[in-house]
ZAMARGU-4260 file (C-alpha; in steps of 0.2 Angstrom, whole numbers, plus 5000, padded with zeros to 4 digits):
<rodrens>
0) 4957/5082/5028 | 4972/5080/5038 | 4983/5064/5038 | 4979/5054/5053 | 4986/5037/5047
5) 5001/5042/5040 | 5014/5032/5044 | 5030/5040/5045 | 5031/5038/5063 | 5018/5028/5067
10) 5010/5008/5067 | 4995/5001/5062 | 4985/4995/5078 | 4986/4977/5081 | 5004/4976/5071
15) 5016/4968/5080 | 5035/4973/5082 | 5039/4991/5076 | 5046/4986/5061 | 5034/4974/5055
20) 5024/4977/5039 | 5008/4967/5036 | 5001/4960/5018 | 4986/4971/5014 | 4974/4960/5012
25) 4957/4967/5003 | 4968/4982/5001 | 4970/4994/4987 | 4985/5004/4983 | 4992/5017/4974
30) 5006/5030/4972 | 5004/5049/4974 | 5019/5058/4968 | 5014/5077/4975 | 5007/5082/4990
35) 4993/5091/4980 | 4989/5073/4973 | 4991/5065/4992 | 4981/5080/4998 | 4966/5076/4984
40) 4965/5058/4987 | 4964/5060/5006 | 4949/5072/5002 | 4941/5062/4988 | 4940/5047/4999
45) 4935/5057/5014 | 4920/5065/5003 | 4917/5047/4994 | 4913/5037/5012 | 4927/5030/5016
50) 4932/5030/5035 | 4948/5039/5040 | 4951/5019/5049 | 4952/5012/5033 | 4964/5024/5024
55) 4982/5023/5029 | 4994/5036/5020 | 5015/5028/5021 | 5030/5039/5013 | 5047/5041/5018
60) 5065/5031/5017 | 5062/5025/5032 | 5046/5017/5030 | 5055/5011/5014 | 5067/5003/5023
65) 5055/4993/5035 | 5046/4989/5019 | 5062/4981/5011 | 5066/4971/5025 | 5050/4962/5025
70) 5040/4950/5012 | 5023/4955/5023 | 5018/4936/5026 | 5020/4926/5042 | 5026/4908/5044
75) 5028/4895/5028 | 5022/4910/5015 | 5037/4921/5023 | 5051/4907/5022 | 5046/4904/5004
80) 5048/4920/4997 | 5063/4924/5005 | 5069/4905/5000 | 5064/4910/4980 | 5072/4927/4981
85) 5088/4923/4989 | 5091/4911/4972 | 5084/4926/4961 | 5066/4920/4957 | 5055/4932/4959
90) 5034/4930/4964 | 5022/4947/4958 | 5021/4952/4975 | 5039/4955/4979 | 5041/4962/4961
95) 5026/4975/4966 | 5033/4977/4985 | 5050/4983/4976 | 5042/4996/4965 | 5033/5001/4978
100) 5047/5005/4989 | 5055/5012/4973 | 5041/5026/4974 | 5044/5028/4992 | 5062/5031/4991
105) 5059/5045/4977 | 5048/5053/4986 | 5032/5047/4982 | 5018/5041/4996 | 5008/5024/4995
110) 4989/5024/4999 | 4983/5009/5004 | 4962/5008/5005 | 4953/4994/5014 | 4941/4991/5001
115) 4933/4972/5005 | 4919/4975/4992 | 4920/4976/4973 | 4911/4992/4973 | 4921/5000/4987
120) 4936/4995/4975 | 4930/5003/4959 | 4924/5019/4968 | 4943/5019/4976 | 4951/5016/4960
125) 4940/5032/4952 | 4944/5042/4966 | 4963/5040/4966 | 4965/5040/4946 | 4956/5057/4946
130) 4967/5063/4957 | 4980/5059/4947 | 4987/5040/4958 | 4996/5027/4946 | 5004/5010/4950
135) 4987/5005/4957 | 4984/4986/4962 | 4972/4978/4973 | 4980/4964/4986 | 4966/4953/4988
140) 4966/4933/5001 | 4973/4924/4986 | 4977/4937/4972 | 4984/4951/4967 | 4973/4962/4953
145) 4985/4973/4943 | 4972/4988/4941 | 4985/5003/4934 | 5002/5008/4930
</rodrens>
């Protein structure tokens, strides 16, 4: 399968601003340290039923940086966080937003899945474990479900 949402260059449609990174809401992530794990997922979730729309592949420093810059909320929910971190209290999403950029900056990708049913999340998860992902969390509304480290 190729890698039509990568995004190293590129934006999601609909986001706004070039550097802005949304919340992935009802979204499953992962890290895939080699290309031959990034080229198995991509497959496996091809051949699993999972649209190319709702599989978006991120890597690079630079998409490590716009992720740093940004907590991914809007409005109240951003001015919080950034309020909390700037006096060194820490929420589990910006601790999971910094190991994730972590990943990025050594050379890892991120997957992120659109999986808004508890089955299309399970079948994800099995799919990206036996492809050898780790650090695997689903973002949900409300909640964050740490699945794997």
């Amino acid at each position: 399968m190729s890698d039509p949402k990568s995004r190293e260059t590129s934006k999601p449609d609909g986001q706004e601003g070039a550097d802005s990174i949304q919340y992935p809401t009802n979204h499953l992530l992962g890290v895939l340290d080699t290309s031959s794990q990034v080229e198995c997922a991509l497959d496996a979730l091809s051949q699993g039923g999972f649209l190319e729309s709702e599989i978006e592949l991120n890597r690079g420093t630079e998409f490590a940086d716009r992720l740093g810059a940004t907590t991914g909320r809007r409005g109240l929910g951003d001015w919080f966080i950034r309020i909390f971190e700037r006096v060194g209290l820490k929420n589990a999403e910006s601790e999971l937003k910094e190991q994730y950029e972590e990943a990025l900056r050594n050379g890892a990708a991120i997957i992120a899945v659109l999986t808004p049913t508890e089955e299309r999340k399970n079948l994800a998860v099995q799919l990206i474990r036996d492809c050898g992902g780790r650090f695997i969390n689903y973002f949900g509304r409300l909640n964050v479900e740490r699945i794997g480290r």
